[in-house]
LOKOL-752932 format. One line per 2 residues: their letters; for each residue x, y, z of N, C-alpha, C. Coordinates in steps of 0.2 Angstrom, whole numbers, plus 5000, padded with zeros to 4 digits. Example, Ala and Ser with C-alpha at 12.3 -4.5 7.8 and 13.67 -1.06 7.14 Angstrom:
% residues 2
AS	5066:4972:5039:5062:4978:5039:5066:4984:5039; 5064:4989:5035:5068:4995:5036:5064:5000:5039 $
***
This chain:
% residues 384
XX	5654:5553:5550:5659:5548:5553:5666:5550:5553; 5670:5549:5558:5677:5548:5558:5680:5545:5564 $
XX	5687:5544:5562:5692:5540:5567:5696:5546:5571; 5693:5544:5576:5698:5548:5582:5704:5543:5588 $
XX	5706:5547:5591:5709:5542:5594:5707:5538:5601; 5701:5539:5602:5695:5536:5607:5691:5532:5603 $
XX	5692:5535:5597:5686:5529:5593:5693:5522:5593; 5697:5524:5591:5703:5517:5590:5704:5514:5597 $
XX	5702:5517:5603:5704:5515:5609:5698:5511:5610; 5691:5513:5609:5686:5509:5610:5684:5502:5604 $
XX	5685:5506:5598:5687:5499:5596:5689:5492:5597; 5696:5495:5600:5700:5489:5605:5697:5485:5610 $
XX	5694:5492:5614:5692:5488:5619:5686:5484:5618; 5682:5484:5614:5676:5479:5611:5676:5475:5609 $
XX	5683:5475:5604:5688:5470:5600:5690:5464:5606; 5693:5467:5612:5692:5462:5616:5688:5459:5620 $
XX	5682:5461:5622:5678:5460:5625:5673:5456:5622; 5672:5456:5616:5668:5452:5611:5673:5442:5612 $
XX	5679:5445:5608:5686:5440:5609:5683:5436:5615; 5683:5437:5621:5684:5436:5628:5677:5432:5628 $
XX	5673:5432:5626:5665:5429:5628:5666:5426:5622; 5667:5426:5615:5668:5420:5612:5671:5415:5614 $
XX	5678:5416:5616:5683:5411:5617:5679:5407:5625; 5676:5410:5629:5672:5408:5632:5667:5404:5630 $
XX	5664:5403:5625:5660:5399:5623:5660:5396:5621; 5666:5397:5616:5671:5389:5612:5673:5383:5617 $
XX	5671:5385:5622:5677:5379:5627:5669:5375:5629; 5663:5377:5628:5656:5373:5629:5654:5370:5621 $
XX	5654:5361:5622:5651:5357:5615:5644:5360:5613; 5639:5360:5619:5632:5365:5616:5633:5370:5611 $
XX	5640:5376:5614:5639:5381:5611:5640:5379:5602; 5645:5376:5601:5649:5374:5596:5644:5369:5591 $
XX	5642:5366:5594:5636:5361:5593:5629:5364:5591; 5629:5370:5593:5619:5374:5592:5621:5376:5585 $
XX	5625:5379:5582:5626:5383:5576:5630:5381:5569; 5629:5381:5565:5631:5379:5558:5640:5383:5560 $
XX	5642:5380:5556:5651:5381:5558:5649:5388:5557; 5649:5389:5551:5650:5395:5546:5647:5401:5550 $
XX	5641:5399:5554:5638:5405:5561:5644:5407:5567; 5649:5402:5567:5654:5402:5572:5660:5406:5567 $
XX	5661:5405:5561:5667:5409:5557:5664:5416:5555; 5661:5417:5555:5655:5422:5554:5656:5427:5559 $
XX	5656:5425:5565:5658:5428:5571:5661:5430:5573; 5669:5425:5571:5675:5427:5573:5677:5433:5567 $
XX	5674:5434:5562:5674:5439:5557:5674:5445:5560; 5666:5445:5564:5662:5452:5568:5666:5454:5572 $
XX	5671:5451:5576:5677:5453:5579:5682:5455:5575; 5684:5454:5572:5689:5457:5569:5687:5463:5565 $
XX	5681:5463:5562:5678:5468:5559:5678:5475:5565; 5674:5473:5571:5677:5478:5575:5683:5481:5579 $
XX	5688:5479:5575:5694:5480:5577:5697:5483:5572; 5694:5482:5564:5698:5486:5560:5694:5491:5558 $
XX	5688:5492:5560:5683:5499:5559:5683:5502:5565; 5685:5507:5568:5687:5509:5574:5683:5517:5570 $
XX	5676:5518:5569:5673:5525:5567:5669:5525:5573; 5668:5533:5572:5663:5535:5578:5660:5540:5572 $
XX	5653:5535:5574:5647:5540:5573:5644:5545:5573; 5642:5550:5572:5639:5558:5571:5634:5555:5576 $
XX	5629:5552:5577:5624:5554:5583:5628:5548:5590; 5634:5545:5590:5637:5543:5594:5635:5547:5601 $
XX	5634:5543:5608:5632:5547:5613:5641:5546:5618; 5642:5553:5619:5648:5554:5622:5648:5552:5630 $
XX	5650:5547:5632:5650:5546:5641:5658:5548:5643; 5658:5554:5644:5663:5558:5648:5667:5554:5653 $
XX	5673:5554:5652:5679:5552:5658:5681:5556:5660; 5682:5558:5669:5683:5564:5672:5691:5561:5676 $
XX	5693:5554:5674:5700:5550:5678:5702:5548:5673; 5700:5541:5671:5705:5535:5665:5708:5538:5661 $
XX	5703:5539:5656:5703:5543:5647:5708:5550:5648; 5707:5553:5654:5710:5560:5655:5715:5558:5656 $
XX	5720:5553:5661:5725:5550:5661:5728:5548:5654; 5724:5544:5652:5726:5541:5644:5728:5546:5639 $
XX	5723:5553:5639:5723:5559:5635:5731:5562:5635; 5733:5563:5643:5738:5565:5643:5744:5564:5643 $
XX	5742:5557:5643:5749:5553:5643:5752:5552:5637; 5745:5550:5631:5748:5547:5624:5750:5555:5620 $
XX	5748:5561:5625:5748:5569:5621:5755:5571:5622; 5760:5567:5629:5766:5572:5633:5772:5571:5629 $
XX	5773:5576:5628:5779:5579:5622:5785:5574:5624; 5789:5570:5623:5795:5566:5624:5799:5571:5620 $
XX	5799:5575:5614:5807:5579:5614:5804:5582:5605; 5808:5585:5604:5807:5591:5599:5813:5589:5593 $
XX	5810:5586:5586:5814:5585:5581:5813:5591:5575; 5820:5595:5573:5816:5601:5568:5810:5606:5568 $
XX	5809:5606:5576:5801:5609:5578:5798:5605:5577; 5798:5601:5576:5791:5594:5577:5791:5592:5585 $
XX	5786:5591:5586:5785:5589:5594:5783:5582:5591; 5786:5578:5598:5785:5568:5597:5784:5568:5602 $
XX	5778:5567:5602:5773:5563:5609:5774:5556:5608; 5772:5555:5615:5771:5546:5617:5766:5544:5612 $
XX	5761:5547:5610:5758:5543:5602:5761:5542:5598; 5764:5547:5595:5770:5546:5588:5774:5540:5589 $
XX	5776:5540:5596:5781:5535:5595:5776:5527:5595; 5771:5527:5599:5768:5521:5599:5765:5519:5592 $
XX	5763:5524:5590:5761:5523:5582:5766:5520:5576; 5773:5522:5578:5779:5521:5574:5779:5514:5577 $
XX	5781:5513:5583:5783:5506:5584:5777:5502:5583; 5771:5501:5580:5766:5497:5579:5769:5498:5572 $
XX	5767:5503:5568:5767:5502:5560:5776:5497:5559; 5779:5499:5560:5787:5494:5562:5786:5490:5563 $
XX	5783:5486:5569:5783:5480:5569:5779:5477:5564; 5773:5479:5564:5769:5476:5558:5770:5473:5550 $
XX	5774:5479:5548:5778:5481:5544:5784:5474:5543; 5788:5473:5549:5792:5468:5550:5789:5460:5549 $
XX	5784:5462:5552:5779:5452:5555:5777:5452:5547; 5774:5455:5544:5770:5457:5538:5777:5454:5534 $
XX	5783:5457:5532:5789:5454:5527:5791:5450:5529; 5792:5447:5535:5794:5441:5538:5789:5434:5533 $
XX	5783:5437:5536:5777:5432:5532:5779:5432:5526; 5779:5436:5522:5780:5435:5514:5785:5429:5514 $
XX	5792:5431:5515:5797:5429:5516:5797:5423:5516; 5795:5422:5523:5795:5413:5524:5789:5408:5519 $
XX	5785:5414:5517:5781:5409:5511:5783:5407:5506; 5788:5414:5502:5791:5411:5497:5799:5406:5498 $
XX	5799:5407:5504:5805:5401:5505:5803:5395:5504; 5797:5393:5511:5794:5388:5510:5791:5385:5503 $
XX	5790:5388:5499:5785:5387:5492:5792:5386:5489; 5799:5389:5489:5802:5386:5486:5807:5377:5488 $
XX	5808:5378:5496:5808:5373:5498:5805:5365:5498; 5798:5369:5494:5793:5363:5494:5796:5360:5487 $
XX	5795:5364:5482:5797:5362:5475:5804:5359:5475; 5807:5359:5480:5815:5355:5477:5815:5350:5480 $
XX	5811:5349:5485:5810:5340:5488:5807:5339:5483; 5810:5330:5484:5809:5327:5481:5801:5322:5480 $
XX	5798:5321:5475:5790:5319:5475:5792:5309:5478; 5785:5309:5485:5787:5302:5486:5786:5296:5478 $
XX	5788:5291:5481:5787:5285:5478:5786:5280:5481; 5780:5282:5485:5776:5279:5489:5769:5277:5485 $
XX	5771:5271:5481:5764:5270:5474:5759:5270:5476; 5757:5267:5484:5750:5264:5484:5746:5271:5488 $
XX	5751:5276:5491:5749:5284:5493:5747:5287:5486; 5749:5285:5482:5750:5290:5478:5741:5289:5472 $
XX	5744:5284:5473:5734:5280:5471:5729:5280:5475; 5730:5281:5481:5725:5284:5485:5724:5292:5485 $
XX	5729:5295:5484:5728:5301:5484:5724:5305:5473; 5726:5300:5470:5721:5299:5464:5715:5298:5466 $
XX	5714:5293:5468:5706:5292:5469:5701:5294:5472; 5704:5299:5476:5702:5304:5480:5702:5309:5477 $
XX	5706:5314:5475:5709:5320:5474:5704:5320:5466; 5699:5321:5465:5697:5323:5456:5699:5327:5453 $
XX	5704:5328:5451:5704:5335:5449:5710:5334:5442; 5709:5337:5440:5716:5336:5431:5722:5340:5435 $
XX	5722:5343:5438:5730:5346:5442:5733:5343:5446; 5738:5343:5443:5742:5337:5446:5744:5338:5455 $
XX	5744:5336:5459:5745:5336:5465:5751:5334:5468; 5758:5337:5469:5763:5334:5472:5762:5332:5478 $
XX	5765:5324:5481:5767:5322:5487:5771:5323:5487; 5773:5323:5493:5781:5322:5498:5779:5320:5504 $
XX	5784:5318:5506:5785:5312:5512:5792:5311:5513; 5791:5313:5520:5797:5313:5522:5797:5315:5531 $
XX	5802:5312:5534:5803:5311:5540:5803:5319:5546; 5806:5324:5541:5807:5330:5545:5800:5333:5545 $
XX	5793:5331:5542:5787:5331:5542:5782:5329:5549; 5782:5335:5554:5780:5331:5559:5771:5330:5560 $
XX	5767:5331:5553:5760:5329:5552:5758:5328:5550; 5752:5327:5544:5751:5326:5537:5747:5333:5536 $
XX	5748:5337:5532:5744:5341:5528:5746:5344:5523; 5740:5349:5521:5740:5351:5514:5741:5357:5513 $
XX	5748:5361:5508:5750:5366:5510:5748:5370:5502; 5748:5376:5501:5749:5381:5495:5743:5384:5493 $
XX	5743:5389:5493:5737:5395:5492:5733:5391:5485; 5739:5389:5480:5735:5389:5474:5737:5383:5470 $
XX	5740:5381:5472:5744:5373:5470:5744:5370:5476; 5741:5365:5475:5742:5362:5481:5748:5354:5482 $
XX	5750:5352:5488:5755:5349:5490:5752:5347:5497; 5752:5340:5497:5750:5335:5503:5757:5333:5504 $
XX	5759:5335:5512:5765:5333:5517:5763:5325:5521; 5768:5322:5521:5765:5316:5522:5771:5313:5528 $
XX	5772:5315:5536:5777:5310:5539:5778:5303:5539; 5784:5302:5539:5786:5294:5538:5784:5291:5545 $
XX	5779:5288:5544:5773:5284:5551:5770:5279:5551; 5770:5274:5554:5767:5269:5551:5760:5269:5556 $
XX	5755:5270:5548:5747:5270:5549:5744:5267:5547; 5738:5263:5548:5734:5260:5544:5733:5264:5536 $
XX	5732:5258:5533:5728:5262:5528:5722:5263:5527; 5718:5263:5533:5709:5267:5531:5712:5274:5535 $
XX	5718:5274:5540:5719:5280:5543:5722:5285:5536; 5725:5282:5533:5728:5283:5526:5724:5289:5521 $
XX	5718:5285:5521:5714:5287:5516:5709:5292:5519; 5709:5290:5526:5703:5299:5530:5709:5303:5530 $
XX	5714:5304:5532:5719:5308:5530:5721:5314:5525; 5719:5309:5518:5719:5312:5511:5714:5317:5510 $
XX	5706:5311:5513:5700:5314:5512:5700:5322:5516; 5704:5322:5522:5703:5329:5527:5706:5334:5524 $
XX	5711:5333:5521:5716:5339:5518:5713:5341:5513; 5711:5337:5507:5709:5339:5501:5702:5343:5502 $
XX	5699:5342:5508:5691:5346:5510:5696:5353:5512; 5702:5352:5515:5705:5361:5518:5706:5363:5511 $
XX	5708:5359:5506:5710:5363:5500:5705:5366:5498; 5698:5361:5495:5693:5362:5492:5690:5369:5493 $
XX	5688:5371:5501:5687:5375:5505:5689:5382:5505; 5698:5382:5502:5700:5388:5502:5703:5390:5512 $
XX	5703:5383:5516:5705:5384:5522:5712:5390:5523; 5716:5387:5518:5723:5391:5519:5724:5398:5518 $
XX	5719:5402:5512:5717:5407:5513:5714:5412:5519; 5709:5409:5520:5707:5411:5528:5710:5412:5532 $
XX	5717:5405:5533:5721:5406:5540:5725:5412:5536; 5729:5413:5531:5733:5417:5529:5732:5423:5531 $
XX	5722:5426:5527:5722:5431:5529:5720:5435:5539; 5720:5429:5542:5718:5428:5547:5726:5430:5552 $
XX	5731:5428:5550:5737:5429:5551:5740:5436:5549; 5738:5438:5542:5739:5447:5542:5737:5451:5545 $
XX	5730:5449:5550:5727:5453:5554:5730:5451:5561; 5733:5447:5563:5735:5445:5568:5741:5452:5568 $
XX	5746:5450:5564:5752:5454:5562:5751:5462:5561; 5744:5463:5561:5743:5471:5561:5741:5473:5568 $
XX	5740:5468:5572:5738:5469:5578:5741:5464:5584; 5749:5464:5581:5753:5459:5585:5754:5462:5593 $
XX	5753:5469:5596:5751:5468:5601:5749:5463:5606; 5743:5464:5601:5736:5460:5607:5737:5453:5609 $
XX	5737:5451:5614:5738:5444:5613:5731:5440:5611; 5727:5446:5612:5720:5443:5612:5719:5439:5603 $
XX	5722:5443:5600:5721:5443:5591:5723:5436:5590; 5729:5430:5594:5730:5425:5592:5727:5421:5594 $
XX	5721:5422:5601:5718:5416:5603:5710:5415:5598; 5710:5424:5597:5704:5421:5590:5707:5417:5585 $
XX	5712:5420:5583:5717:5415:5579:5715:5408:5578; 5717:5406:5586:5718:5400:5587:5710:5395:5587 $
XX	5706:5400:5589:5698:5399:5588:5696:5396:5583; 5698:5399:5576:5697:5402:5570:5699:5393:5568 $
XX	5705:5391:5569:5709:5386:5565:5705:5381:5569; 5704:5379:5576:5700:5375:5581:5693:5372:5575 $
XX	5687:5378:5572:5682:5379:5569:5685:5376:5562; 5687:5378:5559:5690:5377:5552:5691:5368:5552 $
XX	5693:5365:5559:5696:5357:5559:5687:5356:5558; 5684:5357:5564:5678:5353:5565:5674:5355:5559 $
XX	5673:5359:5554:5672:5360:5549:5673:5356:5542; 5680:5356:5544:5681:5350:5538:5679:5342:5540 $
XX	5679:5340:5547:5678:5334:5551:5670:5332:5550; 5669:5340:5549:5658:5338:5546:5659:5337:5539 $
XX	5663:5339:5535:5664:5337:5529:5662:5332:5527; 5672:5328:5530:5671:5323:5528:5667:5317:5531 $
XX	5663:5317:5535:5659:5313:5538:5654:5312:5535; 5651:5318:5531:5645:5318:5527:5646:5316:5519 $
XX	5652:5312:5519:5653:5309:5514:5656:5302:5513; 5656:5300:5521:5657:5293:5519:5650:5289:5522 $
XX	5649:5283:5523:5645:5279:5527:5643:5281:5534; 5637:5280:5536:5638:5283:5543:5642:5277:5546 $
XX	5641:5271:5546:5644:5266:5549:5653:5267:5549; 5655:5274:5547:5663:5273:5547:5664:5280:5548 $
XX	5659:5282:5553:5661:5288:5556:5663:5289:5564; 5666:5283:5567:5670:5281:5572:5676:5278:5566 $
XX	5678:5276:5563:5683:5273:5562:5686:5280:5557; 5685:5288:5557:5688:5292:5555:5690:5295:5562 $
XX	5688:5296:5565:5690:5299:5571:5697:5295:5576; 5695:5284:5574:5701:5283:5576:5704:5286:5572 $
XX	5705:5288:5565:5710:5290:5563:5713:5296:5565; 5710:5301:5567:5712:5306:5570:5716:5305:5578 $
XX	5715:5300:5579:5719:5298:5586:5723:5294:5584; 5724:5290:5579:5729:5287:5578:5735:5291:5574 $
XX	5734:5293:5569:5739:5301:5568:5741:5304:5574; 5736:5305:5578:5740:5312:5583:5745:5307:5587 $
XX	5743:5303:5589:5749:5297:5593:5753:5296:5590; 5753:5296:5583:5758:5293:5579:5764:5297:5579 $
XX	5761:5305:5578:5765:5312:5576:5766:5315:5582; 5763:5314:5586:5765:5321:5592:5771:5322:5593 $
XX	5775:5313:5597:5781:5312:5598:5787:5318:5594; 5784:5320:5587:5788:5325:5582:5789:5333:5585 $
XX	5785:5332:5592:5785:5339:5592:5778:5342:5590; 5776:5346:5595:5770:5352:5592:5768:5358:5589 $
XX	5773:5360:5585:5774:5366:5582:5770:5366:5575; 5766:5371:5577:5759:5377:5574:5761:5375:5566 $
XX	5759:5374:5562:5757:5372:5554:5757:5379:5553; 5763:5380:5549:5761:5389:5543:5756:5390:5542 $
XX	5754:5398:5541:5745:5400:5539:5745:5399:5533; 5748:5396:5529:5745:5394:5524:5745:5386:5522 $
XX	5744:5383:5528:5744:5376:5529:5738:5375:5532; 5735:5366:5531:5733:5364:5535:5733:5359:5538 $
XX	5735:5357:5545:5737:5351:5548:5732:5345:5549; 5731:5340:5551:5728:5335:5551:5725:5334:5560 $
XX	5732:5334:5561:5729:5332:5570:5734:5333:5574; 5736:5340:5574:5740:5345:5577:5736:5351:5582 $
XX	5738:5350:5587:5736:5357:5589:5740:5357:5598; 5739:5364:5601:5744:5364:5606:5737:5362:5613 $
XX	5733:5362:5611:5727:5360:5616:5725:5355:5616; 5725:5350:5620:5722:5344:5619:5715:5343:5620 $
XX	5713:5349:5624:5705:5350:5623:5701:5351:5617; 5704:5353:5614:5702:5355:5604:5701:5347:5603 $
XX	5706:5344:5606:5705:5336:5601:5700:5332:5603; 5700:5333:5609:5692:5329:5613:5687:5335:5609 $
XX	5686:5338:5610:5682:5343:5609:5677:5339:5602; 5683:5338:5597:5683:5336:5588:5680:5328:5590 $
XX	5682:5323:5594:5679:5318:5596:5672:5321:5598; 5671:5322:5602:5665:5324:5604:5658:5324:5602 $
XX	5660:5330:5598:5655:5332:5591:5653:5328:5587; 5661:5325:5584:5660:5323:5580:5657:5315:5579 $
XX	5656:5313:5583:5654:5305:5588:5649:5305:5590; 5645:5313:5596:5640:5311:5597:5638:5319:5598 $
XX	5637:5322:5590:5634:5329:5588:5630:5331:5594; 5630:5336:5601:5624:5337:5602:5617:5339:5601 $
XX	5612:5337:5603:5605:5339:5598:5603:5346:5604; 5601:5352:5600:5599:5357:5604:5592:5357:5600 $
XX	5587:5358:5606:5580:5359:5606:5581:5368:5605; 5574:5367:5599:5572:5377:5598:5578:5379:5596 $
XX	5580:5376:5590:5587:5379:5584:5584:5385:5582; 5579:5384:5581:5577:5394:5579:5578:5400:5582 $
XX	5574:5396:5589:5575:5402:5594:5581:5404:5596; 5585:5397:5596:5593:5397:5597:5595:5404:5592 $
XX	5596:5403:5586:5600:5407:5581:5595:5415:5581; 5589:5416:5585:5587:5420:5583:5587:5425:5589 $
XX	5590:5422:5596:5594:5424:5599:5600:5426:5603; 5604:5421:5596:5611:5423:5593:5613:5429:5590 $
XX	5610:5430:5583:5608:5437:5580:5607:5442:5583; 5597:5444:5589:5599:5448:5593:5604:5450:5597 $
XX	5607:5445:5601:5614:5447:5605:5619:5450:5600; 5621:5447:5596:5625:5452:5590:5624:5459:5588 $
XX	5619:5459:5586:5615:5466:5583:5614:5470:5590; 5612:5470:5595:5611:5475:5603:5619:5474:5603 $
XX	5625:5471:5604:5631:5471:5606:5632:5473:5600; 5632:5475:5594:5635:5480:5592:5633:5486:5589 $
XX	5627:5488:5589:5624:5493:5590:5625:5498:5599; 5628:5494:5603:5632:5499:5608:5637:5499:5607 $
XX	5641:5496:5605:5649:5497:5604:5649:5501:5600; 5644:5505:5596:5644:5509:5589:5640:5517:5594 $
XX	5637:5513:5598:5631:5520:5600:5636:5525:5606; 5638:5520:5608:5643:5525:5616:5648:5527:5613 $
XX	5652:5533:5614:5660:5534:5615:5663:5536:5622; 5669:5533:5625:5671:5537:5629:5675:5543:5628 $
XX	5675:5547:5630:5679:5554:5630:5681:5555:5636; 5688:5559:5635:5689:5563:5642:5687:5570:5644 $
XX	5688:5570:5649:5683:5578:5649:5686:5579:5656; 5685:5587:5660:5689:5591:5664:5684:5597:5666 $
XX	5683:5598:5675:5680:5602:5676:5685:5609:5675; 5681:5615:5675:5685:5621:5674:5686:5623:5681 $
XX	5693:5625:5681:5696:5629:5689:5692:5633:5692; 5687:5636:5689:5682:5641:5693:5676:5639:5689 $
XX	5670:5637:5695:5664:5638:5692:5661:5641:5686; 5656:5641:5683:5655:5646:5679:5646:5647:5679 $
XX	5645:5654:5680:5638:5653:5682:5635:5655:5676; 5629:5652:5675:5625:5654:5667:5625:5661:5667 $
XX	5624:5662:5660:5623:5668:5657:5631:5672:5657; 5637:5668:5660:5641:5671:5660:5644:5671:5653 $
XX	5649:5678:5653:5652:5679:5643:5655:5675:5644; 5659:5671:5647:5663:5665:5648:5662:5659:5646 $
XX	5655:5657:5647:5652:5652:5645:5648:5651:5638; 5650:5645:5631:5649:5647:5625:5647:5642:5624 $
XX	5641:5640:5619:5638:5635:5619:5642:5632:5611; 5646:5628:5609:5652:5626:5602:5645:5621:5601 $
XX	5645:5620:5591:5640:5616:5590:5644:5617:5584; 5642:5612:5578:5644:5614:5572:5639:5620:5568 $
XX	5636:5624:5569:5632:5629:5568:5634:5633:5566; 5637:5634:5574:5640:5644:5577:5647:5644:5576 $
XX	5651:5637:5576:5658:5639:5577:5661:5633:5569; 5667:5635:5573:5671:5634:5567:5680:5633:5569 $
XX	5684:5628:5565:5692:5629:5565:5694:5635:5561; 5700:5636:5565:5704:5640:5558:5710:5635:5557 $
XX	5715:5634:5553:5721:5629:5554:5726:5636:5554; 5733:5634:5561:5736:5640:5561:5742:5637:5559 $
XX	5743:5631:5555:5749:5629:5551:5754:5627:5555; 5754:5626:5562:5759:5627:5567:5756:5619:5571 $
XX	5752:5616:5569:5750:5612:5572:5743:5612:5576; 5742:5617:5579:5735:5622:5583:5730:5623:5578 $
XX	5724:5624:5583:5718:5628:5577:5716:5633:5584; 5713:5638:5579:5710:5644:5581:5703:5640:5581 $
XX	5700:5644:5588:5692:5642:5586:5687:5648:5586; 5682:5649:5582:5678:5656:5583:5670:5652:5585 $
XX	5668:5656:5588:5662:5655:5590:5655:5661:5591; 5653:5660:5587:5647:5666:5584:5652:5673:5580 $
XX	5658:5669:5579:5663:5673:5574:5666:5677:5580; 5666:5674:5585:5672:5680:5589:5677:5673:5591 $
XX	5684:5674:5590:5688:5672:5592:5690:5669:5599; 5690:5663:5600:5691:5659:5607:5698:5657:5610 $
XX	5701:5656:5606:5706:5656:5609:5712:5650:5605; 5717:5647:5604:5720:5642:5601:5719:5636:5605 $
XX	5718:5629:5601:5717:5622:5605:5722:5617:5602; 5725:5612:5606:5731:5610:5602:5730:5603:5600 $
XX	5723:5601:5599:5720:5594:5598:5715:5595:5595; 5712:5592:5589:5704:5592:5589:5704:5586:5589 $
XX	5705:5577:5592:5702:5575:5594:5696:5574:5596; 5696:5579:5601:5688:5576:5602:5683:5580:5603 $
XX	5676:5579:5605:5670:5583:5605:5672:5587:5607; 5668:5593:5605:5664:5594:5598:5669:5595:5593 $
XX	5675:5597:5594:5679:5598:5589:5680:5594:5583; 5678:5588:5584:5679:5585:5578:5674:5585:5573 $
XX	5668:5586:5575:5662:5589:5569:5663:5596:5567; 5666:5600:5569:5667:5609:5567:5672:5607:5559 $
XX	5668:5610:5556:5674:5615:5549:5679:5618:5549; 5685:5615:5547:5691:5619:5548:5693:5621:5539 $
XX	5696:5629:5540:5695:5632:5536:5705:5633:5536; 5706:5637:5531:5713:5638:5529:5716:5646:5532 $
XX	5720:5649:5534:5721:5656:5536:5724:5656:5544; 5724:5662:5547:5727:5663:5553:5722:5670:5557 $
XX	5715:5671:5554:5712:5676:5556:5711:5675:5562; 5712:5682:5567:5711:5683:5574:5707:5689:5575 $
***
């Protein structure tokens, strides 16, 4: 196995095309509705999974680009300017401005964590008695749970990786809206929801590019709501699983007016979100689940499409590849059959390798990138 720079380009380009047909899917209540949540977070996984394993396979089948990839080859190879004898191609630099930003979005996040985590701590705990007893009655746990409540709160949720903290806007809501509220958070808590978004958000920040990485994102948190929304349903009456969902309506009306601004990744919001679709969506399901006939065959060809869709993302590579200015006819001494057998690198310390084939001397290459060169042994020295 190894990483080349065709294997990261392909990667990518799976990475979104995987993205591109789930997100398409999500927006159908069947699709959302055939499959246990965890089948749906499972899968935004397998996306991202192939996006940060960008290897190419030893029996991987090479399909030659003779335009695109050739274009790409040469573009990301072309020398922009010479520092101390180093040459800086358009890769270097693209590579430096990805690890830099990353870098930057990455300490930014820490940053505002620990701000916010200390901003949390210096507000002041409500003295809101009859919240404060609901969130007792609910919450079982011997660690103690600060509220707060206050105005510049514009949703109710549960924020901190490892202590938790219920944000509470100043709204006036019922109190059985009161008590689904409590119940939904404490399931993000229980859950480990805010983990997930966190770790869901470094991978965003390592691949701040793409814009594709924040609509999984956005999938990811979508699944997490309806998630907890099966939760809590499965634990009160059925008869008072219409009167959780007003609750979810009566929050978002209550709060919208505050503004729609995105809940930190290490938070969970209540009934926030920039899609209004996602909120019907969450009624939908969760009011009138739909029934899919042949749930077996469903997941069983779920699986297969997963396993065939990534057993080719794994089996193809694209490469570029270039005919030679002059024919070349068989048998000719010009014509050499390179295989890891017969040939071999030399490294000339200058950036190049020597290549020998049947041990005679081929000539210098200023890439080993790609096929076959990246299977050959490279040896130490400067023999010609």
């Amino acid at each position: 196995m190894s990483i080349t720079v065709y294997s990261v380009l392909m990667a990518l380009l799976w990475f979104s095309v995987f993205t591109v047909i789930f997100s398409f899917l999500m927006r159908y209540n069947w699709f959302v509705g055939a499959f246990n949540i965890w089948t749906l977070v499972i899968l935004v996984a397998l996306c991202i999974f192939r996006a940060i394993v960008p290897i190419e396979l030893p029996g991987a089948i090479v399909l030659r680009s003779y335009t695109i990839f050739g274009v790409i080859r040469d573009g990301l190879y072309f020398k922009v300017f010479t520092i101390a004898g180093l040459d800086v191609t358009v890769l270097g630099i693209l590579l430096t401005i990805w690890a830099l930003g990353s870098l930057f979005l990455l300490v930014r996040l820490a940053r505002r964590y620990i701000g916010f985590d200390l901003k949390i701590r210096k507000l002041p705990e409500s003295n809101d008695e009859e919240l404060a007893r609901i969130v007792k009655e609910i919450c079982h746990t011997d660690r103690e749970i600060k509220i707060i409540k206050a105005k510049s709160i514009t949703t109710p949720m549960v924020t901190g990786l490892t202590i938790p903290v219920i944000l509470f806007p100043e709204v006036i809501i019922s109190k059985q809206a009161v008590v689904n509220v409590i119940l939904h958070e404490w399931n993000h808590y229980l859950h480990k929801d805010m983990w997930i978004k966190m770790f869901t958000k470094i991978i965003c920040y390592l691949m701040w590019w793409n814009p594709l990485v924040y609509l999984l994102e956005s999938n990811l948190s979508h699944i997490l709501e309806i998630k907890c929304d099966r939760d809590v349903v499965a634990m009160i009456p059925d008869g008072e699983r219409g009167g959780y969902f007003r609750s979810i309506l009566e929050v978002y009306y209550a709060t919208h007016k505050k503004g729609n601004a995105k809940a930190p990744p290490y938070s969970a919001g209540f009934a926030r979100t920039r899609y209004e679709r996602q909120i019907i969506q969450r009624f939908t399901i969760g009011m009138d689940p739909p029934e899919i006939k042949h749930k077996r065959l469903a997941y069983g060809a779920l699986i297969t499409a997963v396993v065939i869709s990534f057993a080719i993302s794994y089996l193809f590579i694209i490469q570029p590849a270039s005919f030679p200015d002059e024919p070349l006819e068989e048998g000719s001494s010009e014509l050499f059959m390179i295989t890891p057998e017969n040939s071999y690198l030399v490294d000339n310390g200058d950036g190049t390798y020597a290549i020998y084939t049947d041990g005679m001397y081929l000539g210098d290459i200023p890439s080993i990138d790609t096929e076959p060169y990246t299977q050959l042994e490279i040896t130490d020295g400067n023999v010609k």
